[in-house]
Backbone atoms as SQL, in Angstrom:
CREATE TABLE atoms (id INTEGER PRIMARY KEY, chain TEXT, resi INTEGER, resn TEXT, atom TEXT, x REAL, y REAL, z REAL);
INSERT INTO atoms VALUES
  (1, 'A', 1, 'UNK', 'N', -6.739, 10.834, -17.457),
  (2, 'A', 1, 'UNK', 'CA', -5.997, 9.598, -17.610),
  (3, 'A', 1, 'UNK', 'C', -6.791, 8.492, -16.941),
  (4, 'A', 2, 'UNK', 'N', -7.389, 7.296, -17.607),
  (5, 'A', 2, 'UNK', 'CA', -8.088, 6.714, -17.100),
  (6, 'A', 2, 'UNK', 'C', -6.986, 5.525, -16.823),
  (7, 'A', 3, 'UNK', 'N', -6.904, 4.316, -16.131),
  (8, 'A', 3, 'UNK', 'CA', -6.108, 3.238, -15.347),
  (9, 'A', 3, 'UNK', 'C', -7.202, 2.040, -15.117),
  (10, 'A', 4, 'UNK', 'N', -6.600, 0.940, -16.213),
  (11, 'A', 4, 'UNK', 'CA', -6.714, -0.190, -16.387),
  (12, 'A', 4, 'UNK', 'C', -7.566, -0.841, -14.833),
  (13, 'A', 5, 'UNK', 'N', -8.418, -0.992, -15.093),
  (14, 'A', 5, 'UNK', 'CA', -8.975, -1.865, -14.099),
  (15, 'A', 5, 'UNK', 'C', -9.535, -2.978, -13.985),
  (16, 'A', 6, 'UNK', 'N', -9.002, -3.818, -14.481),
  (17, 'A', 6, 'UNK', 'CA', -8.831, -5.314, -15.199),
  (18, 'A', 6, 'UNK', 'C', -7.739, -5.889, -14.317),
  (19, 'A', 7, 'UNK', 'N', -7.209, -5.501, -13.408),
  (20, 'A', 7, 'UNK', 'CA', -6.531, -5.801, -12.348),
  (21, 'A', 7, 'UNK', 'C', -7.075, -7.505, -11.463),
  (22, 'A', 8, 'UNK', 'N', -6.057, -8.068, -11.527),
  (23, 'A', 8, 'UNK', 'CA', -6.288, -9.446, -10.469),
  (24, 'A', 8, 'UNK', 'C', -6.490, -9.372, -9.452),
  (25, 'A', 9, 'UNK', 'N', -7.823, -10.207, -8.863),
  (26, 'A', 9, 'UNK', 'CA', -8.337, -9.766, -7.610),
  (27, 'A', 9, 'UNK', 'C', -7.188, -9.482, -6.560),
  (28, 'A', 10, 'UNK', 'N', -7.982, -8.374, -5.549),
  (29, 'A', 10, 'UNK', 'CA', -6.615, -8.156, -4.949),
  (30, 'A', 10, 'UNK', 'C', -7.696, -8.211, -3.657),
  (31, 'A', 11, 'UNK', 'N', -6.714, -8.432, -2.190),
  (32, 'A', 11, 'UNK', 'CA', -7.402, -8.120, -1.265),
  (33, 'A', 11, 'UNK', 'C', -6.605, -7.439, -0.579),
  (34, 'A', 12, 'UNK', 'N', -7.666, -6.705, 0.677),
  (35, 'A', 12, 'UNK', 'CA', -6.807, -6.226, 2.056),
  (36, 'A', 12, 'UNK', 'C', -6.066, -6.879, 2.721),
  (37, 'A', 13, 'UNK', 'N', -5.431, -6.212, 3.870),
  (38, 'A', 13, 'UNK', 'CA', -4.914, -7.120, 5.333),
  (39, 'A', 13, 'UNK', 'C', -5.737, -7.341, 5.831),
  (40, 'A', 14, 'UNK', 'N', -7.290, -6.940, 5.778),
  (41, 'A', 14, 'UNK', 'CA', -8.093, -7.097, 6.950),
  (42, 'A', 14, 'UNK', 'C', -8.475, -8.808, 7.242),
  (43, 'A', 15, 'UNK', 'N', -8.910, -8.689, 8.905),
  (44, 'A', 15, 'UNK', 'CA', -9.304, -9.878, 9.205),
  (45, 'A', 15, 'UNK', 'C', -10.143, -10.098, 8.374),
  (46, 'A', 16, 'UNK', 'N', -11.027, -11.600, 7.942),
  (47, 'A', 16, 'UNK', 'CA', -12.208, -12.132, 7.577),
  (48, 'A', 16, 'UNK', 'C', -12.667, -13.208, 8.328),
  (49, 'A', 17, 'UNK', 'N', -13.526, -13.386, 9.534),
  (50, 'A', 17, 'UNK', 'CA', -13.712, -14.506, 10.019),
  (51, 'A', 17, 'UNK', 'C', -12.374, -14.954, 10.435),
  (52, 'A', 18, 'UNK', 'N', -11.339, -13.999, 10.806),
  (53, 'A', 18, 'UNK', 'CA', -10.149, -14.383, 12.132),
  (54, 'A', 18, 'UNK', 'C', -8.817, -14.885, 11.041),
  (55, 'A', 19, 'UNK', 'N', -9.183, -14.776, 9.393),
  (56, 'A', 19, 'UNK', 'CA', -8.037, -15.191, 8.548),
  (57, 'A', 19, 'UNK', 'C', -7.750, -13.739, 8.012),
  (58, 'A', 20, 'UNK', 'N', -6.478, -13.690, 7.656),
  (59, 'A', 20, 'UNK', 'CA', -5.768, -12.169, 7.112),
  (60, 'A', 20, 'UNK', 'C', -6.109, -12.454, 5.957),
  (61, 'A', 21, 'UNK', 'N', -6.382, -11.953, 5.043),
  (62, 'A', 21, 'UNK', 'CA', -6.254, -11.766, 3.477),
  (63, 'A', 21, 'UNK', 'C', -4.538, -10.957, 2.867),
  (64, 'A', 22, 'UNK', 'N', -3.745, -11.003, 2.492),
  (65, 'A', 22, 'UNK', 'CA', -3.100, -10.540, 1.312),
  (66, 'A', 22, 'UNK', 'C', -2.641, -10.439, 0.048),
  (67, 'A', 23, 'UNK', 'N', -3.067, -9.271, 0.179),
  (68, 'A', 23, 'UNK', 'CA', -2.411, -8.870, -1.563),
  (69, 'A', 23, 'UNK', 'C', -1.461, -9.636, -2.254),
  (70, 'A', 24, 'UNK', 'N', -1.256, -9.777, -3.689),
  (71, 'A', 24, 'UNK', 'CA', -0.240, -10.512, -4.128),
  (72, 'A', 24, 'UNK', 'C', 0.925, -10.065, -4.645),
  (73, 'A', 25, 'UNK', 'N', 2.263, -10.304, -3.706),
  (74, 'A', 25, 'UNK', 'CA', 3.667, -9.536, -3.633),
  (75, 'A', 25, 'UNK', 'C', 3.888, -8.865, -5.001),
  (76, 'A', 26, 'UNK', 'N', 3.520, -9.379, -6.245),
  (77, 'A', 26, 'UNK', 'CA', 3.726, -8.763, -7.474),
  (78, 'A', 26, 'UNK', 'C', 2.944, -7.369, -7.774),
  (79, 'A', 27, 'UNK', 'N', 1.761, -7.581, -7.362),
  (80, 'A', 27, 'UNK', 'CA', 0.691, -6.324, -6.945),
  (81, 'A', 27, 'UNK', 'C', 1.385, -5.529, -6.122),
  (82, 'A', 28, 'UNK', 'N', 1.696, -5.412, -5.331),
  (83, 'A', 28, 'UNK', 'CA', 2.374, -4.653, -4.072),
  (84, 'A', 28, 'UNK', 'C', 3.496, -3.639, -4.586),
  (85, 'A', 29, 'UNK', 'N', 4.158, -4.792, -5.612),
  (86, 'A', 29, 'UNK', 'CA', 5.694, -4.276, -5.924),
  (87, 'A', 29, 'UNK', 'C', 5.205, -3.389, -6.747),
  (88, 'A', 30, 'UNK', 'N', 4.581, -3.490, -7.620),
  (89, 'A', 30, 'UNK', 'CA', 3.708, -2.302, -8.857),
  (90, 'A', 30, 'UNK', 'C', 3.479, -1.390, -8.242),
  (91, 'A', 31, 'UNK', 'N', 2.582, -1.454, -7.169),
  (92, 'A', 31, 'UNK', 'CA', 2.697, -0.447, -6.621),
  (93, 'A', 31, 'UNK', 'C', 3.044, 0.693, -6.209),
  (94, 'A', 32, 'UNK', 'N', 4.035, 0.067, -4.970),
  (95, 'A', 32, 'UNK', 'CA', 4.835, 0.780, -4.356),
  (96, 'A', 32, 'UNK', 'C', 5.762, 1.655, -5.741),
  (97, 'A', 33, 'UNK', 'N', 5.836, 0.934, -6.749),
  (98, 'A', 33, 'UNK', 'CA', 7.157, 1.521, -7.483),
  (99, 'A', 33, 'UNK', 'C', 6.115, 2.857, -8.814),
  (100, 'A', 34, 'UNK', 'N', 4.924, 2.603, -8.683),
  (101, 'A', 34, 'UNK', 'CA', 4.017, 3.966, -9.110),
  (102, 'A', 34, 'UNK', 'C', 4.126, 4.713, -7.980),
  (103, 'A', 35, 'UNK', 'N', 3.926, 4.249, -6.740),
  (104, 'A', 35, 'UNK', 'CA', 4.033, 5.412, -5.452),
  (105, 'A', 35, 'UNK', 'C', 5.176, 6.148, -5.614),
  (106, 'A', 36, 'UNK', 'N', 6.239, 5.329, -5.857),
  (107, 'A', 36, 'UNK', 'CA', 7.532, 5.987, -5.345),
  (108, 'A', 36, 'UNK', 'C', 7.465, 6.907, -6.761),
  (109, 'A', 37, 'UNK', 'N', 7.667, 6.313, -8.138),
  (110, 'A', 37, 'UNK', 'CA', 7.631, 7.259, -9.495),
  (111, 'A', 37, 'UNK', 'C', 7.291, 8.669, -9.199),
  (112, 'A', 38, 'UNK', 'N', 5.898, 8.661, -8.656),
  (113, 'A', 38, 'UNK', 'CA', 4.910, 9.669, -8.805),
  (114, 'A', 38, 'UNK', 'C', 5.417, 10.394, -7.505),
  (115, 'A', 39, 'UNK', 'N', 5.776, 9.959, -6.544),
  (116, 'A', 39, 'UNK', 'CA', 6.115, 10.595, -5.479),
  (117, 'A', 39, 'UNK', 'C', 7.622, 11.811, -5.904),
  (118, 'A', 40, 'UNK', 'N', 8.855, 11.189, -6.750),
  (119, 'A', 40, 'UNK', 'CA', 9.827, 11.630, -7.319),
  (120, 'A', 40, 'UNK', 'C', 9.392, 12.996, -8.036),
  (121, 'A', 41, 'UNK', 'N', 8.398, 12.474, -8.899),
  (122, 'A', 41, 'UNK', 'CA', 7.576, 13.592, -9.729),
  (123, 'A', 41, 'UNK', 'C', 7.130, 14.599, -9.135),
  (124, 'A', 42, 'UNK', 'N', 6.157, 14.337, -8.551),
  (125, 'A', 42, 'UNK', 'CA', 5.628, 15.248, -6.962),
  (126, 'A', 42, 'UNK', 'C', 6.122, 16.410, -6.745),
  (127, 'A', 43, 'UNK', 'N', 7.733, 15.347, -5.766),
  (128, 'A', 43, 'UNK', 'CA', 9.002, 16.538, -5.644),
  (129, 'A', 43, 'UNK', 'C', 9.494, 17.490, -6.632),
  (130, 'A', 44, 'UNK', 'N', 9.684, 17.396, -7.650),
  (131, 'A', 44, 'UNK', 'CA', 10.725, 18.415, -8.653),
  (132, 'A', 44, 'UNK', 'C', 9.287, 19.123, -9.373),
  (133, 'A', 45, 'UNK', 'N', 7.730, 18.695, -9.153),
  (134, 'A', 45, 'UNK', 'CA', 7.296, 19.762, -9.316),
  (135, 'A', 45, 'UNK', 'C', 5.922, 19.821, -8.454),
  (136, 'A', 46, 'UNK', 'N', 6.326, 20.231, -7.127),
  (137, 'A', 46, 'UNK', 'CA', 4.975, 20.522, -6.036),
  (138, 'A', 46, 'UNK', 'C', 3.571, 21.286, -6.935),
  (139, 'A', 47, 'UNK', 'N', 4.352, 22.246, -7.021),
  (140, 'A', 47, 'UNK', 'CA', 2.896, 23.270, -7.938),
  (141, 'A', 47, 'UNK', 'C', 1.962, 22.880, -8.965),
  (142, 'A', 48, 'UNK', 'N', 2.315, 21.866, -9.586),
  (143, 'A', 48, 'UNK', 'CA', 1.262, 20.842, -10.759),
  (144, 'A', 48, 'UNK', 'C', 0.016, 20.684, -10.418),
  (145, 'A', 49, 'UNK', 'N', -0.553, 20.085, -9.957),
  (146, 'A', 49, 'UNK', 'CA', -1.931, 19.887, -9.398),
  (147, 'A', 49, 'UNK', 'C', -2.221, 18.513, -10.172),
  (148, 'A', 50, 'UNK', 'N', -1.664, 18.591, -11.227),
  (149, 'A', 50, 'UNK', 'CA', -2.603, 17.420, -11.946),
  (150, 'A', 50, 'UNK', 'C', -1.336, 16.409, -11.381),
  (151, 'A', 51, 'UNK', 'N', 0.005, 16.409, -11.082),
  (152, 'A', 51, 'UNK', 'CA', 1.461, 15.854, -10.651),
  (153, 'A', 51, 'UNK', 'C', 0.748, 15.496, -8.784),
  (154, 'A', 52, 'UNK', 'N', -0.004, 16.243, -8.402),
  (155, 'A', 52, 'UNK', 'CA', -0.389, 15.842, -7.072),
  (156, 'A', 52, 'UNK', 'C', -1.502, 15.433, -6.659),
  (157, 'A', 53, 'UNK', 'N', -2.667, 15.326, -7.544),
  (158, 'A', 53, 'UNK', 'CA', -3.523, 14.665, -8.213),
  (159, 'A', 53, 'UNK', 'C', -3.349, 12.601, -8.227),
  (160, 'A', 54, 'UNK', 'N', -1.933, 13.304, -8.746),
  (161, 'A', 54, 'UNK', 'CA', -2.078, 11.176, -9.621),
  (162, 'A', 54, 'UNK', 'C', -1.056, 10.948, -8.177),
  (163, 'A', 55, 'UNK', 'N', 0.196, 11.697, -7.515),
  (164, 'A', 55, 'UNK', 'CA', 0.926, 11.311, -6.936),
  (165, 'A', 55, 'UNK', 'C', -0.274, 10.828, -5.415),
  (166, 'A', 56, 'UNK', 'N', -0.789, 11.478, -5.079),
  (167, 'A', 56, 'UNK', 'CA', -2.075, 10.998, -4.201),
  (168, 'A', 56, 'UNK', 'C', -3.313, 10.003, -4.340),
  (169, 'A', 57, 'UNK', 'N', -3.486, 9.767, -5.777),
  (170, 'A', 57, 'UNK', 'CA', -4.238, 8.759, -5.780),
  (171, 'A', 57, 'UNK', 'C', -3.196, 7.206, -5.941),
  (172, 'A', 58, 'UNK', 'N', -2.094, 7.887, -5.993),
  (173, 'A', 58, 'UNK', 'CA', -1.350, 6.190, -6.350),
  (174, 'A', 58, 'UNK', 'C', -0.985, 6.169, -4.687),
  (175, 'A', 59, 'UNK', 'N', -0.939, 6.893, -3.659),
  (176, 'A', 59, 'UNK', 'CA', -0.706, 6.918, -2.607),
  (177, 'A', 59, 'UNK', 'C', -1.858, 6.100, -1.789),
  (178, 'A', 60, 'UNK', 'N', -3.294, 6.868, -2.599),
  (179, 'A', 60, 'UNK', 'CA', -4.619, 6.080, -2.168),
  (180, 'A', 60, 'UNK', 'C', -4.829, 4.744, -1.622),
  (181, 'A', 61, 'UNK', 'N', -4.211, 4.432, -3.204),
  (182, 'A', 61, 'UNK', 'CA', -4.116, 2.555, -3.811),
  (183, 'A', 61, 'UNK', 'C', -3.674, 2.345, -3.106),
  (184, 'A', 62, 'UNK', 'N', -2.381, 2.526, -2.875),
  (185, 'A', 62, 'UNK', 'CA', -1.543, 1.827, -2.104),
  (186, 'A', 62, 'UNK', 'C', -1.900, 1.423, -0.575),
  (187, 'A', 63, 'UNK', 'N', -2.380, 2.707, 0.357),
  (188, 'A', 63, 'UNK', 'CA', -3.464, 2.440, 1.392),
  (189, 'A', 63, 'UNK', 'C', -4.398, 1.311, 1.696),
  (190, 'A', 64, 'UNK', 'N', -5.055, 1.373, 0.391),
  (191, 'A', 64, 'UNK', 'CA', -6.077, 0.167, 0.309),
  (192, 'A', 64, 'UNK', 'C', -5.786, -1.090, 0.127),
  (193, 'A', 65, 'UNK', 'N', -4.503, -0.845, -0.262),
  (194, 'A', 65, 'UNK', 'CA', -4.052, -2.632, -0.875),
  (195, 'A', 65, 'UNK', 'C', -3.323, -2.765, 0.111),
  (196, 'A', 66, 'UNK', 'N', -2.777, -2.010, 1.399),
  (197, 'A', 66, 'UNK', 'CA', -2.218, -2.391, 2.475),
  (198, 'A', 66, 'UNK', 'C', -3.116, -2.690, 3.755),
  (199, 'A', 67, 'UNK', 'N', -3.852, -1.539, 3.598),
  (200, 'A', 67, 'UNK', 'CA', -4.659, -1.522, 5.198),
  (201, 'A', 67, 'UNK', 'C', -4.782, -0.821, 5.863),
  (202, 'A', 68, 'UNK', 'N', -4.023, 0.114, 5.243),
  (203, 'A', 68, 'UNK', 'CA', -3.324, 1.630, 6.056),
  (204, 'A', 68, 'UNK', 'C', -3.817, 2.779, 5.953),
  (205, 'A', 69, 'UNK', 'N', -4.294, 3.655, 6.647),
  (206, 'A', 69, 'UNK', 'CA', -4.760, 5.259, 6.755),
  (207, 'A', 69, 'UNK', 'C', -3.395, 6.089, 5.671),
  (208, 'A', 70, 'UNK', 'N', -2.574, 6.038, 6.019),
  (209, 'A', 70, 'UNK', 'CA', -1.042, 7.143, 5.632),
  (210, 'A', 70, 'UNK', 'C', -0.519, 6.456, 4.598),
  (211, 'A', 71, 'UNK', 'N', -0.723, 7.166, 3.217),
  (212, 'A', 71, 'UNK', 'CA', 0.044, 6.547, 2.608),
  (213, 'A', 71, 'UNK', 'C', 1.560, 6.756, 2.638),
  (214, 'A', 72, 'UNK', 'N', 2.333, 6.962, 3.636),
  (215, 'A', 72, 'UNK', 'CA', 3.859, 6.863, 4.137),
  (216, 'A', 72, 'UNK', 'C', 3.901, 5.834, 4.932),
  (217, 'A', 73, 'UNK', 'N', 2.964, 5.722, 5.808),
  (218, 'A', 73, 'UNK', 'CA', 2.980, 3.931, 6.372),
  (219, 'A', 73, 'UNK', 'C', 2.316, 2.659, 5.557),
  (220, 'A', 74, 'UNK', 'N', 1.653, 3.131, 4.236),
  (221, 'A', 74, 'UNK', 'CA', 1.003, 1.886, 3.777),
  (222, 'A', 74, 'UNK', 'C', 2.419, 1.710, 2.852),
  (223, 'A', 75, 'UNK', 'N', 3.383, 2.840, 2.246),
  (224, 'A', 75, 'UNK', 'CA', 4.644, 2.226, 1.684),
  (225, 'A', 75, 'UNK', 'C', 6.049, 1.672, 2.551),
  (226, 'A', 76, 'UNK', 'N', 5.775, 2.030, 3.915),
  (227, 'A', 76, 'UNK', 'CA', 6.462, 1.457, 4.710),
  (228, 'A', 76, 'UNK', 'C', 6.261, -0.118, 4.621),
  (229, 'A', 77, 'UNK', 'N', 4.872, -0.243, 5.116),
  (230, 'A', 77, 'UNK', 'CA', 4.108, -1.686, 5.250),
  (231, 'A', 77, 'UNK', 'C', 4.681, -2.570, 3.735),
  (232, 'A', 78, 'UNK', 'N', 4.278, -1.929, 2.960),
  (233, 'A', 78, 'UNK', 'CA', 4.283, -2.562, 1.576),
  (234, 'A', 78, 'UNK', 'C', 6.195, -2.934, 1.460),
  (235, 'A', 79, 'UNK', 'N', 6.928, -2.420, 1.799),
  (236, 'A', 79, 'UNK', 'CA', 8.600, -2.253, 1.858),
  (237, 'A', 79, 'UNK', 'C', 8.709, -3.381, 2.905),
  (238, 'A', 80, 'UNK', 'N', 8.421, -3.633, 4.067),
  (239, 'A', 80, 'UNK', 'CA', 8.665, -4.416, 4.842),
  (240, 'A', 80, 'UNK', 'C', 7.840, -6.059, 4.211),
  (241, 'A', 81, 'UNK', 'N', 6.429, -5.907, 3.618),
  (242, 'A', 81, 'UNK', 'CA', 5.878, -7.054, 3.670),
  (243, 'A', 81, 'UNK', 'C', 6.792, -7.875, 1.865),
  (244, 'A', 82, 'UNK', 'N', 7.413, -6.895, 1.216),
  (245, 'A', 82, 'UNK', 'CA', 7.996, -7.329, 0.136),
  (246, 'A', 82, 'UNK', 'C', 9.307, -7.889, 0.145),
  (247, 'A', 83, 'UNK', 'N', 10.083, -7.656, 1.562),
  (248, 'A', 83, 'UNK', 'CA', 11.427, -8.079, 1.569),
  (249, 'A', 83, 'UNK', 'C', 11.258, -9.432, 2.799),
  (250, 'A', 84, 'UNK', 'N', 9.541, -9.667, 3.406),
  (251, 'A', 84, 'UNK', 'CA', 9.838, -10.759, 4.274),
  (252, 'A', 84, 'UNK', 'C', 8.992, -12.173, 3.716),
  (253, 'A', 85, 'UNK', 'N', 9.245, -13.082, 4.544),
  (254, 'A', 85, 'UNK', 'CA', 8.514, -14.099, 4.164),
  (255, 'A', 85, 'UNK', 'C', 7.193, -14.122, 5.010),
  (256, 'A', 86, 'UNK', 'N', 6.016, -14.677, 4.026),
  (257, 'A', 86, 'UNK', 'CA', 4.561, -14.463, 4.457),
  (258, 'A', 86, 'UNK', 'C', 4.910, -14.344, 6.048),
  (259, 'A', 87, 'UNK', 'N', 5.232, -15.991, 6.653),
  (260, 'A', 87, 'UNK', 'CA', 4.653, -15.974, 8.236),
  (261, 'A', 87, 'UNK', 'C', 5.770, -15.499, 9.082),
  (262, 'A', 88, 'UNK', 'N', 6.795, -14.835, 8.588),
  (263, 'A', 88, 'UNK', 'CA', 7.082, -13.260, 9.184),
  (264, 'A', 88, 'UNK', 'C', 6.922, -11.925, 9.552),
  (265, 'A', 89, 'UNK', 'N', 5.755, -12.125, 8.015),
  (266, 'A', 89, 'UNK', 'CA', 4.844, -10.905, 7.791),
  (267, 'A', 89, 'UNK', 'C', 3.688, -10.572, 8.883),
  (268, 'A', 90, 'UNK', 'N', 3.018, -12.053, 8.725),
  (269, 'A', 90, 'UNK', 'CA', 1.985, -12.223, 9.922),
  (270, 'A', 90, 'UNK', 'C', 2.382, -12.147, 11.134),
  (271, 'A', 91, 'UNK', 'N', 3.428, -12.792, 11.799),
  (272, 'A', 91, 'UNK', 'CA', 4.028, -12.497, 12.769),
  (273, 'A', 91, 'UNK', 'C', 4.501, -11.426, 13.574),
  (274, 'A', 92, 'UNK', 'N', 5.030, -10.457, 12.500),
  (275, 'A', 92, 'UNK', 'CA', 4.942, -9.198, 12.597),
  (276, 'A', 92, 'UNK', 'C', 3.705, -7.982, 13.153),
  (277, 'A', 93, 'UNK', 'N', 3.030, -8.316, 12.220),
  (278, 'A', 93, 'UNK', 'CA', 1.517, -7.506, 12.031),
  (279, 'A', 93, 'UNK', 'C', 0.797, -8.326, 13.185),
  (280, 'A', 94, 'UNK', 'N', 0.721, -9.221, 14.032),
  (281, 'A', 94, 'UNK', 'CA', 0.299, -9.566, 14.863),
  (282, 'A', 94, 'UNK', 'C', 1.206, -9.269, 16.147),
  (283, 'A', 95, 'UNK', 'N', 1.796, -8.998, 16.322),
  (284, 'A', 95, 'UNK', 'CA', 3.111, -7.917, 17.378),
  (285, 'A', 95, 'UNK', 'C', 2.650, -6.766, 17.651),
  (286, 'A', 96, 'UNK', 'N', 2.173, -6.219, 16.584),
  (287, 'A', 96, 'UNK', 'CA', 2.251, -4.681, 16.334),
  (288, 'A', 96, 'UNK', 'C', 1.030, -4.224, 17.143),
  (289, 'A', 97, 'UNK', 'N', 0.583, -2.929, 18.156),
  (290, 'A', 97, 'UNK', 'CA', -0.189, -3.079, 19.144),
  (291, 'A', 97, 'UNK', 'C', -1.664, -2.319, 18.256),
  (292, 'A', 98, 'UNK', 'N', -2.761, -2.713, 18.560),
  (293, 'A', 98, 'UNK', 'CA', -3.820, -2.331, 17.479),
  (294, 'A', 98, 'UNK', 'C', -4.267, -0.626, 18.055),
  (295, 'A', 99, 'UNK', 'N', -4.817, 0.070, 17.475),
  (296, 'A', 99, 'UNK', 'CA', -5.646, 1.401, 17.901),
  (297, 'A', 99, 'UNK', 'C', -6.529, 1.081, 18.951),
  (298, 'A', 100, 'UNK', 'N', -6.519, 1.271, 20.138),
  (299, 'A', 100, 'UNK', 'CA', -7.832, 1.525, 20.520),
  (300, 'A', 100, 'UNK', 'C', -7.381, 0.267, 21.589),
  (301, 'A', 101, 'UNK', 'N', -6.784, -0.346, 21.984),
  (302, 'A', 101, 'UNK', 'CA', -6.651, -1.561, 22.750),
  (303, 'A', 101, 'UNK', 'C', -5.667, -1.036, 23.813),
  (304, 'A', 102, 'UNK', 'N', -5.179, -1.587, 24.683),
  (305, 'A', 102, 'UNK', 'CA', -4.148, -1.217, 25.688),
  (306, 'A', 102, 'UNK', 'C', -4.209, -2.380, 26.616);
């Protein structure tokens, strides 16, 4: 199954020169709602391979278009950054304590 990649530029959360980049909420929502599909699927049939295959690479995406290692926290992230407003979002994600700092 090959997947359209004609997709509108998308970016990370990552810093660039001290500015966040994000994704665009419509992108996100696609997303998350292939994550969740495929995730449903997943469940009612673990043993597939090719069902855990696509349910992990839409998990991938989702990672990348968040920022995130886990794709259970990049659909967390993606759930929280879709129900707030941008400089809540930022506000947020600048709260949050980084790896490796203390």
């Amino acid at each position: 199954m090959c997947e359209d990649l004609s997709l509108p530029v998308l970016v990370t959360s990552r810093k660039v020169n001290g500015v966040m980049l994000l994704p665009a909420k419509a992108e996100v929502a696609r997303q998350l709602r292939r994550y969740r599909a495929w995730e449903r699927v997943m469940l009612a049939s673990p043993t597939d391979r090719t069902v855990r295959a696509t349910f992990e690479d839409s998990g991938y995406t989702l990672c990348v278009l968040m920022g995130k290692r886990c794709a259970r926290e990049a659909a967390d992230a993606a759930e929280r950054y879709l129900r707030s407003s941008l400089g809540a979002y930022l506000g947020e994600q600048n709260e949050r304590p980084r790896a490796g700092t203390a």
